[in-house]
N, C-alpha and C positions, 0 to 999 in steps of 0.2 A: 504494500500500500504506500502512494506516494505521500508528501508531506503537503501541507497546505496550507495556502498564504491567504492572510488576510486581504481584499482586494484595497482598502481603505489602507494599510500602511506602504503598500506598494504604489500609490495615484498621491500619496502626500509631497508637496513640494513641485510635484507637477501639473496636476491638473489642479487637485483641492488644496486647498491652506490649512494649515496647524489651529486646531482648536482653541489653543493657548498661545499668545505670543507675548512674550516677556524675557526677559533675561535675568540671568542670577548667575552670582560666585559659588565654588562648588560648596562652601558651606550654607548657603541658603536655600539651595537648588529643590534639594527634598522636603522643605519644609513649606516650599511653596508650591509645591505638585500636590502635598500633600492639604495646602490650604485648596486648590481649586479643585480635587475630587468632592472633598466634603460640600463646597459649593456648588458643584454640579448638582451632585445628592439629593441635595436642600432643595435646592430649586426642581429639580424634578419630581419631589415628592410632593413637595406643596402645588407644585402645578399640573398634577396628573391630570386633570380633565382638561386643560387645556391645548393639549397635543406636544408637548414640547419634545422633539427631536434634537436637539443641537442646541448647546450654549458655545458664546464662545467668549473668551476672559481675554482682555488684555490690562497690563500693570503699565505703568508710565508713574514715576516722580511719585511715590506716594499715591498713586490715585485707581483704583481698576474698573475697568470699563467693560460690561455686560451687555452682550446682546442676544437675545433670547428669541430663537424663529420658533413660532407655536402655530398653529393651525386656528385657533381663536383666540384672538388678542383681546375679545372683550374681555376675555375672561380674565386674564392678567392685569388688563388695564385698571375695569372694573368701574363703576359710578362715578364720574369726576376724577378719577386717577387715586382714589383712596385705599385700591386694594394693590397696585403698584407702587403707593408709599409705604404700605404697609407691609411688601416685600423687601425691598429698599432696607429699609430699619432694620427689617430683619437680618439679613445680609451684611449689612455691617456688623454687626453683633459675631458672626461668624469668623 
């Protein structure tokens, strides 16, 4: 039996882009892979009726930047935008 490859790591850097793009020294390296799994997580849990396939995190200076493709964004958005601050909040905390 042959061996087999994920198609998604083999189309990275060529066709699709890195889910995460940030950069870190080797001592930060894991502890920030390790902060964007748990926020993947997070947000997938909380937003499971939403449809969420795909987050994707970028860090810059202090600051990280979430973009979240979902199948219905009301649902994330929510009334006025009060159930997107209320993930927000959340998210920090993390």
């Amino acid at each position: 039996m042959g061996q087999k490859v994920n198609p998604h790591g083999m189309r990275v850097g060529i066709i699709k882009d890195w889910d995460s793009r940030w950069y870190a020294s080797d001592k930060e390296f894991s502890d920030k892979l390790i902060a964007d799994y748990k926020l993947r997580k997070f947000i997938k849990e909380q937003l499971n009726g939403a449809g969420v396939p795909k987050v994707e995190i970028e860090r810059k200076a202090g600051r990280v930047n979430l973009k979240i493709h979902c199948a219905k964004p009301g649902r994330v958005i929510g009334k006025g935008g009060a159930e997107l601050e209320k993930l927000r909040l959340a998210c920090e905390k993390i």
